[in-house]
TIFIZA-965742 format. One record per residue: residue number from 1; residue in one letter; chain; x, y, z of N, C-alpha, C in turn. Coordinates in nm, 2 decimals, always signed. Layout:
N
+------+------+--------+--------+--------+--------+--------+--------+--------+--------+--------+--------+
| finu | pake | drenro |    nxx |    nyy |    nzz |   caxx |   cayy |   cazz |    cxx |    cyy |    czz |
+------+------+--------+--------+--------+--------+--------+--------+--------+--------+--------+--------+
|  NUM |    a |      A |      X |      Y |      Z |      X |      Y |      Z |      X |      Y |      Z |
...
+------+------+--------+--------+--------+--------+--------+--------+--------+--------+--------+--------+
***
This chain:
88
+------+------+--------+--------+--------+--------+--------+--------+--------+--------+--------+--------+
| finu | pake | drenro |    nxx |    nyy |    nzz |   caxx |   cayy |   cazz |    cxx |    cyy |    czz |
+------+------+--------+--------+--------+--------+--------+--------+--------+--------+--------+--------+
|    1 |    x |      A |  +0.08 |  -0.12 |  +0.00 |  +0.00 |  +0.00 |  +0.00 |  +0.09 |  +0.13 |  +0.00 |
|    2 |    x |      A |  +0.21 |  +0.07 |  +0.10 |  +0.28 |  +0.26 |  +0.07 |  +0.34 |  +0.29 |  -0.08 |
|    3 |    x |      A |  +0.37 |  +0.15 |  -0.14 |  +0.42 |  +0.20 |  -0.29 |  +0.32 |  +0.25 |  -0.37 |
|    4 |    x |      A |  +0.20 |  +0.22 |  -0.36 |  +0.11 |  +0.26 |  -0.42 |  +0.09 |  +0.40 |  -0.39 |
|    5 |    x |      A |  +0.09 |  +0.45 |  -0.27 |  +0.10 |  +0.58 |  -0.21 |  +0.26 |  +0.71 |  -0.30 |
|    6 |    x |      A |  +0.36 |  +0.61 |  -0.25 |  +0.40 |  +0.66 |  -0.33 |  +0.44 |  +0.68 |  -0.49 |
|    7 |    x |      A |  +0.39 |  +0.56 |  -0.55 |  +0.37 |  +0.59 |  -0.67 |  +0.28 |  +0.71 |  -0.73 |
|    8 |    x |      A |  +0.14 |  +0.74 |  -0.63 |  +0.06 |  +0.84 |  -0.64 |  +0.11 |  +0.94 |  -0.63 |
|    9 |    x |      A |  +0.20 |  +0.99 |  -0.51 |  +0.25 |  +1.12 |  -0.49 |  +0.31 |  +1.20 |  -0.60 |
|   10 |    x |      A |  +0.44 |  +1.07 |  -0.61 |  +0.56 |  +1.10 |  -0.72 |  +0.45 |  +1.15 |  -0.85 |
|   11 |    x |      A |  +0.35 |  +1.06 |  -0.87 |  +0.30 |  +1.11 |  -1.06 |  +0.23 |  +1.25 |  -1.04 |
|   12 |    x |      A |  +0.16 |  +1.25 |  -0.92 |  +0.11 |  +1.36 |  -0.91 |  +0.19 |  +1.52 |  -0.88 |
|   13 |    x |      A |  +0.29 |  +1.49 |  -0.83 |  +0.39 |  +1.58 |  -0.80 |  +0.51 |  +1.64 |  -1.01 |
|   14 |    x |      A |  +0.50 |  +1.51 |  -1.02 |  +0.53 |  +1.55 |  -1.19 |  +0.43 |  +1.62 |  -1.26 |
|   15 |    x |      A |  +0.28 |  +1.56 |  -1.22 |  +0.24 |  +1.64 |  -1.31 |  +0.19 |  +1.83 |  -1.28 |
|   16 |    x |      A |  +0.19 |  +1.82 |  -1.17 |  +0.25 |  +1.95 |  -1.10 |  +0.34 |  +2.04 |  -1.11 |
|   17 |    x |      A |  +0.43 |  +1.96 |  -1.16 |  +0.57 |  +2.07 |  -1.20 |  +0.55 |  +2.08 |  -1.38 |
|   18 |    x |      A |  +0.50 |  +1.98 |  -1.41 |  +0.47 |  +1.98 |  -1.58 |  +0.38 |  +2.09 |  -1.61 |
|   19 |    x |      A |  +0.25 |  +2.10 |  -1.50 |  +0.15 |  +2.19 |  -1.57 |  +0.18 |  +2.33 |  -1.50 |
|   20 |    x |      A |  +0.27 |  +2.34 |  -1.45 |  +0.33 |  +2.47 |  -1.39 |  +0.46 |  +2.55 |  -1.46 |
|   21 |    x |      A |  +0.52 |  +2.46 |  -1.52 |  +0.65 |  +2.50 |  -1.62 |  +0.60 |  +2.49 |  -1.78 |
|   22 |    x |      A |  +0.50 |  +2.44 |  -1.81 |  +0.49 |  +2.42 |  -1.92 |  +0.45 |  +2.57 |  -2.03 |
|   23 |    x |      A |  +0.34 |  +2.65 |  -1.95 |  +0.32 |  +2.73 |  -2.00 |  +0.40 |  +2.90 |  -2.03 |
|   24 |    x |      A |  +0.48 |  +2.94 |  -1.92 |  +0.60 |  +2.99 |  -1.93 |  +0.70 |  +2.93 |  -2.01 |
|   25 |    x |      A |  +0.72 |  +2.84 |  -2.02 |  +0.83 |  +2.75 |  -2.18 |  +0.75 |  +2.74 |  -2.29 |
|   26 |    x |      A |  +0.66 |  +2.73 |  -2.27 |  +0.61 |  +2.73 |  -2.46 |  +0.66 |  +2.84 |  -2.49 |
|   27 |    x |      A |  +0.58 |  +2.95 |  -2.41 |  +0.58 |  +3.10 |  -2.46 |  +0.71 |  +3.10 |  -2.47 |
|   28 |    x |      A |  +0.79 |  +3.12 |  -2.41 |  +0.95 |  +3.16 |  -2.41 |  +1.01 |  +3.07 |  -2.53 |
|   29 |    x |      A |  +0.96 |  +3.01 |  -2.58 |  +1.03 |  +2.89 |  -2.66 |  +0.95 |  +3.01 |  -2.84 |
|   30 |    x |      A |  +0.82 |  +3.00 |  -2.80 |  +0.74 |  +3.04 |  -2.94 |  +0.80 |  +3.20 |  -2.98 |
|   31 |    x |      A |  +0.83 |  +3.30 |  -2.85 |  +0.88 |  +3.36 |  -2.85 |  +1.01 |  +3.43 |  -2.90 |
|   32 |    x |      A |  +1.08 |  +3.35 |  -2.84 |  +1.22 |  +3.35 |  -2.89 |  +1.28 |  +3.26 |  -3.03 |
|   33 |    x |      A |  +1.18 |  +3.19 |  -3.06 |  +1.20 |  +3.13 |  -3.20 |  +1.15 |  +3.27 |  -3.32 |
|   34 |    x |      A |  +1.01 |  +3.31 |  -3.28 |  +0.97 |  +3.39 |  -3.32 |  +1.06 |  +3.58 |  -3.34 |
|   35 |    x |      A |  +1.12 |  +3.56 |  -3.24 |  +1.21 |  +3.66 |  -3.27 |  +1.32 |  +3.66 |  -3.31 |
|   36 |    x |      A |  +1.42 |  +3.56 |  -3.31 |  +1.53 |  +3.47 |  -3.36 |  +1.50 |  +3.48 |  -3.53 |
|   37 |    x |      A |  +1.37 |  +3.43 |  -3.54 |  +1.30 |  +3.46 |  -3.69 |  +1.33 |  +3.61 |  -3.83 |
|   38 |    x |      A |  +1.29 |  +3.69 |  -3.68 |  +1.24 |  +3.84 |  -3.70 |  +1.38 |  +3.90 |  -3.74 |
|   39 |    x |      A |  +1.45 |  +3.85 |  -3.61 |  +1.66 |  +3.91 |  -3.63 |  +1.70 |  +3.87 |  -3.73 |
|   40 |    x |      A |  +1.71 |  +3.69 |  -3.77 |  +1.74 |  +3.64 |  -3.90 |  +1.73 |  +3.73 |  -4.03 |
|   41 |    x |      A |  +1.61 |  +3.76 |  -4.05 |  +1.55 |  +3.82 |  -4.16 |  +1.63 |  +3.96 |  -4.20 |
|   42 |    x |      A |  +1.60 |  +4.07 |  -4.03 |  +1.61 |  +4.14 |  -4.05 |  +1.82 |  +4.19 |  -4.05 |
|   43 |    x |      A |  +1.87 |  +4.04 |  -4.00 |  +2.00 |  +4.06 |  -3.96 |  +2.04 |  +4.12 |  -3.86 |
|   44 |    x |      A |  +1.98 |  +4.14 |  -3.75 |  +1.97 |  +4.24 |  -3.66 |  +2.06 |  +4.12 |  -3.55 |
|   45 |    x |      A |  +2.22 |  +4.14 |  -3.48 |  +2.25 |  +4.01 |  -3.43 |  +2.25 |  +4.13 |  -3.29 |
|   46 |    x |      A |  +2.15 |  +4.12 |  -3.18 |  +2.12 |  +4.19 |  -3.09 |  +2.09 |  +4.06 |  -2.97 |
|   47 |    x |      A |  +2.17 |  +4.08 |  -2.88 |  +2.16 |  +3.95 |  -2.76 |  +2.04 |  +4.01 |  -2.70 |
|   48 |    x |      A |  +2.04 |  +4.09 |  -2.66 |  +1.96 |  +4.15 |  -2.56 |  +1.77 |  +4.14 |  -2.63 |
|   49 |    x |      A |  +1.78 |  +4.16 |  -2.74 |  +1.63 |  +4.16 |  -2.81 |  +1.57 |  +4.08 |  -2.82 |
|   50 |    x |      A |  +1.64 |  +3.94 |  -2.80 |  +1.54 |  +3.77 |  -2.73 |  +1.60 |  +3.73 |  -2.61 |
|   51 |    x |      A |  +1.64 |  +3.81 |  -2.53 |  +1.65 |  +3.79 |  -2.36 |  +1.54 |  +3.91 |  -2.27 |
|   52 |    x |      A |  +1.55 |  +3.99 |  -2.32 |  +1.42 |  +4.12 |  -2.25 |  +1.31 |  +4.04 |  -2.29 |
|   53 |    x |      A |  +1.27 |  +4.03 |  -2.39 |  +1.09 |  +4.03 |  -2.40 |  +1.06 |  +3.86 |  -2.37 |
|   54 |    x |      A |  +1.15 |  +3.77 |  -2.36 |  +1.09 |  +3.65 |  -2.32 |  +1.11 |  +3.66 |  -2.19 |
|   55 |    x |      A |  +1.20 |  +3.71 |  -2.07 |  +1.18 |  +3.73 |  -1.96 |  +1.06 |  +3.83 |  -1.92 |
|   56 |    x |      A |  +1.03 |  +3.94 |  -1.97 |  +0.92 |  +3.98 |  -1.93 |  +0.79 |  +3.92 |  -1.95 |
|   57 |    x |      A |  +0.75 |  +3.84 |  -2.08 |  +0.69 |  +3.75 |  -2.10 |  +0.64 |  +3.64 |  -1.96 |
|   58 |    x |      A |  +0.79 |  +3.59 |  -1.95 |  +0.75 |  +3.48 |  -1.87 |  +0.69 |  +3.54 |  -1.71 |
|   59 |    x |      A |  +0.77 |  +3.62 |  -1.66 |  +0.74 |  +3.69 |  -1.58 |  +0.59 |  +3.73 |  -1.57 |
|   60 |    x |      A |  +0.52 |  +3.82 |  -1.70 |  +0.38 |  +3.83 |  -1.70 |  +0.28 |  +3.70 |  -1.69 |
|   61 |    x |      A |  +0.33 |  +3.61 |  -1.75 |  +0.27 |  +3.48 |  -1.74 |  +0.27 |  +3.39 |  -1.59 |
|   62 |    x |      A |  +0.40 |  +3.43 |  -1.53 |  +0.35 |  +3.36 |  -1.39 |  +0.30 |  +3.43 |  -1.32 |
|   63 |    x |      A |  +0.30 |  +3.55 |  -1.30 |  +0.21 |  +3.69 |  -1.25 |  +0.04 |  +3.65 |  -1.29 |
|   64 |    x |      A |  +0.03 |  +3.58 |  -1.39 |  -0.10 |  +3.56 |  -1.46 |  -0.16 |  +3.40 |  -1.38 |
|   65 |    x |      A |  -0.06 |  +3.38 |  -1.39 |  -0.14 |  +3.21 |  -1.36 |  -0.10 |  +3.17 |  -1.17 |
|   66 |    x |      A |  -0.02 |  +3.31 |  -1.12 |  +0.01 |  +3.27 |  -0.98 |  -0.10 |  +3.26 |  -0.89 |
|   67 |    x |      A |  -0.24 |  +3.30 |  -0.92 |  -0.37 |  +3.26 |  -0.81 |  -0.39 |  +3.08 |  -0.81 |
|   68 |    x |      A |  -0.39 |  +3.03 |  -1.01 |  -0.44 |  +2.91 |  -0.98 |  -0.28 |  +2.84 |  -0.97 |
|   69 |    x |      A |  -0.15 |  +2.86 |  -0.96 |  -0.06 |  +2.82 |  -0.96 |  -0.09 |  +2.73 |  -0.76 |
|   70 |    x |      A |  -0.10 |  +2.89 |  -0.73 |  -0.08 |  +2.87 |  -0.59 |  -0.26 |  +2.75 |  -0.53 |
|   71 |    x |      A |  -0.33 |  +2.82 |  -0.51 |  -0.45 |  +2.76 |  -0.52 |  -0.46 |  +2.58 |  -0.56 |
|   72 |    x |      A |  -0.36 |  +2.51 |  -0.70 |  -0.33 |  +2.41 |  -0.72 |  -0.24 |  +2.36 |  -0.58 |
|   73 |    x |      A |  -0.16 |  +2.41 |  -0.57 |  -0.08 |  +2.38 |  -0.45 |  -0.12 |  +2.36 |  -0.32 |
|   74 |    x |      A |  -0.21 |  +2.42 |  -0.26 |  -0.22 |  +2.44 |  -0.13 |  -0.40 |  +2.33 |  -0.15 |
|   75 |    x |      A |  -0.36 |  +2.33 |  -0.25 |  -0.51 |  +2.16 |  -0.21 |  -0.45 |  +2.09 |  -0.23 |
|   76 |    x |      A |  -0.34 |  +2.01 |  -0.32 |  -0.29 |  +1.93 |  -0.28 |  -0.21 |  +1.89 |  -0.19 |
|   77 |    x |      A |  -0.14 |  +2.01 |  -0.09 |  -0.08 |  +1.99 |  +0.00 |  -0.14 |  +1.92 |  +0.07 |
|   78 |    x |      A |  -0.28 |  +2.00 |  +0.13 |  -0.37 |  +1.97 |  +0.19 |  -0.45 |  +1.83 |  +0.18 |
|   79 |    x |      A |  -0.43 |  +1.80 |  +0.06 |  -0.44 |  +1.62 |  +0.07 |  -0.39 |  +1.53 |  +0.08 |
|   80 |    x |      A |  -0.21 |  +1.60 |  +0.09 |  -0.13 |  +1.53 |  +0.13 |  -0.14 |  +1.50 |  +0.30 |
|   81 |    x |      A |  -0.15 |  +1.64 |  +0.31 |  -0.16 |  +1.66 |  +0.49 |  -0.26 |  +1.57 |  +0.55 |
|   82 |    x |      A |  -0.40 |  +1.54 |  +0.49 |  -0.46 |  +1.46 |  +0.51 |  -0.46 |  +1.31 |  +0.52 |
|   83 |    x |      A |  -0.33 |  +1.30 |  +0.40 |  -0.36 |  +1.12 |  +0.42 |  -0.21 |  +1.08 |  +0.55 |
|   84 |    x |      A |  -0.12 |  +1.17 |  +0.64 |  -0.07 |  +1.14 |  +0.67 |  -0.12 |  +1.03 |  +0.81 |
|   85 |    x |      A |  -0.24 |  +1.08 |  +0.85 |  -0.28 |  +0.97 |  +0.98 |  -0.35 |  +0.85 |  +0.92 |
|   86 |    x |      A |  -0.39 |  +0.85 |  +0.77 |  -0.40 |  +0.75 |  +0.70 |  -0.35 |  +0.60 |  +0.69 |
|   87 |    x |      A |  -0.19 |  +0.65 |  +0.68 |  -0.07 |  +0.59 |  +0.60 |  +0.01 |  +0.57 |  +0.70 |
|   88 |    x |      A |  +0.02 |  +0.69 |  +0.87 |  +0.14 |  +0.65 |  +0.90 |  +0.08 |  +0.63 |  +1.06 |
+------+------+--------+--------+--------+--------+--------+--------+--------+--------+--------+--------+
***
């Protein structure tokens, strides 16, 4: 039973960090392809002009999703905190 416990924790704890990193890395990824694109074209070889706007980016985006970021967190804690007189 506790492997099965922890088999639960562990997938659920992945997919936790999956659905919390994932959306700040697309962007940063579609982003910075997308402007890497833009410099190509335009020849423009500027370090700073796909390091500014995907950091602000990402930044706006965890600013954006930090209610249900956090809110995801503190119920599963809370279920974890739950099954400890469960299990131990």
């Amino acid at each position: 039973m506790m492997e099965q416990l922890a088999i639960r924790v562990t997938r659920e704890a992945i997919f936790y960090v999956l659905a919390f990193s994932a959306p700040p890395l697309i962007l940063a990824m579609v982003l910075g392809l997308s402007i890497a694109l833009v410099s190509a074209v335009t020849q423009v070889q500027e370090q700073t002009l796909t390091a500014v706007p995907k950091m602000f980016s990402v930044f706006i985006v965890l600013a954006v999703m930090a209610n249900w970021m956090m809110a995801s967190l503190v119920k599963w804690t809370t279920q974890l905190f739950a099954l400890i007189p469960v299990y131990f």
